[in-house]
C-alpha positions in Angstrom: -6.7 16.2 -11.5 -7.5 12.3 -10.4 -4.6 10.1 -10.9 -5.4 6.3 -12.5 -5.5 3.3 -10.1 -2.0 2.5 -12.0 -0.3 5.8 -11.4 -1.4 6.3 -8.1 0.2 2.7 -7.5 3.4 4.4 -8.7 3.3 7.0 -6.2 2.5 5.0 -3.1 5.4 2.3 -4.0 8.1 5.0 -4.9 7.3 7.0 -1.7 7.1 3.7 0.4 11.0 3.0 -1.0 11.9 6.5 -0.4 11.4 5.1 3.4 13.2 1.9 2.8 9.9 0.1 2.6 11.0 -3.7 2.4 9.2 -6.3 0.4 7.2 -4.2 -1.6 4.6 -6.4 -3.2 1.4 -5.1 -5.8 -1.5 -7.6 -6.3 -3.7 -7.1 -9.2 -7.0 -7.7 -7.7 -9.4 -6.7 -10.5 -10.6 -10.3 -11.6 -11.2 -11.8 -7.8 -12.5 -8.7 -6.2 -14.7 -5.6 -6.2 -13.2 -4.2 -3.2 -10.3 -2.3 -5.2 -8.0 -3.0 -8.1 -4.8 -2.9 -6.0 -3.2 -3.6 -2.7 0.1 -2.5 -1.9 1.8 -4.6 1.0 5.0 -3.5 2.4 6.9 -3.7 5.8 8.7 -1.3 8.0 11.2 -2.6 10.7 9.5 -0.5 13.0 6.2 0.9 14.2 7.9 4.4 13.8 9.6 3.3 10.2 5.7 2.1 9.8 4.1 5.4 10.4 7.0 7.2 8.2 6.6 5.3 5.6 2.7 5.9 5.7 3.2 9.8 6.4 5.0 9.8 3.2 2.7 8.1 1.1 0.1 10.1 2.0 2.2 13.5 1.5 3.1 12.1 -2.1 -0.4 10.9 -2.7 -2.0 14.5 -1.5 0.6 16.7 -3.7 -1.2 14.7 -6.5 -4.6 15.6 -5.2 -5.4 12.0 -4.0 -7.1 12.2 -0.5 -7.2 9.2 2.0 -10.6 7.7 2.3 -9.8 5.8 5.4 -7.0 5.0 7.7 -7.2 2.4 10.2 -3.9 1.4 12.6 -1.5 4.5 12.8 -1.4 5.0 16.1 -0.2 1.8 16.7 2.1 1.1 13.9 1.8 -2.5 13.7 -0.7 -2.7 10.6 -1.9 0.5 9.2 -4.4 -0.1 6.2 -4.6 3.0 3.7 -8.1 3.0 1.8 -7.8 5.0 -1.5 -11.2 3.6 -3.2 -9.2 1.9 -6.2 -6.2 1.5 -4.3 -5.9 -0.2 -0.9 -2.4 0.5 1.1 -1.4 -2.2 4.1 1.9 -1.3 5.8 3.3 -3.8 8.3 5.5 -4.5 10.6 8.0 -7.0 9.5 6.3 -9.9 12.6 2.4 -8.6 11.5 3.2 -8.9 8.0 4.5 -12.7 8.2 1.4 -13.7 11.1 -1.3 -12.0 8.4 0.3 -13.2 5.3 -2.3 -11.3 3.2 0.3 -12.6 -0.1 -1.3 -16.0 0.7 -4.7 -15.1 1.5 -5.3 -13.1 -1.7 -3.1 -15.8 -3.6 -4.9 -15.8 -6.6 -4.2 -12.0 -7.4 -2.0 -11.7 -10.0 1.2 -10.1 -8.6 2.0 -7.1 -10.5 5.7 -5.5 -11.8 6.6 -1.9 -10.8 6.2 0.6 -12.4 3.1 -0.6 -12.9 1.7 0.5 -16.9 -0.2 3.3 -17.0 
């Protein structure tokens, strides 16, 4: 069973604050892009808090039958960018999240509550 873009958002962000994700921020970029629907931005304290909270979204994601397409940055655990075709995952560190500042570069997404509706 394939989740929706919207549920699978649900997932991600809930298993991101299980591991005290910070600043967890949803753009709705269905209008300006064709790349995906969502992204999902979030920060860890830590490249270890980084790869924790990727591990879990991708646990949570899987259980649901939701495979990764791509991901790109693990090892390192400054930036690690989770490609789920509708759903596109970045997970910084708190100093690569504020250098990128992806919030500003895709600031005509509409930023999106949580849960989001399904």
């Amino acid at each position: 069973m394939s989740l929706s873009p919207q549920a699978m958002v649900n997932v991600a962000v809930q298993a991101a604050e299980d591991k005290k994700a910070a600043d967890i921020t949803v753009l709705d970029i269905r209008e300006i892009s064709v790349i995906a629907d969502y992204f999902i931005i979030c920060s860890g304290r830590s490249g270890t808090q980084v790869q924790a909270i990727v591990e879990n979204i991708q646990e949570r994601l899987e259980k649901d039958g939701v495979i990764t397409l791509r991901r790109e940055g693990f090892r390192e655990g400054n930036w690690v960018l989770l490609d789920y075709g509708d759903v596109i995952i970045h997970v910084f560190r708190e100093s690569e999240r504020q250098f990128y500042n992806l919030e500003r570069l895709w600031g005509d997404a509409q930023v999106v509550g949580l849960p989001v509706n399904i």
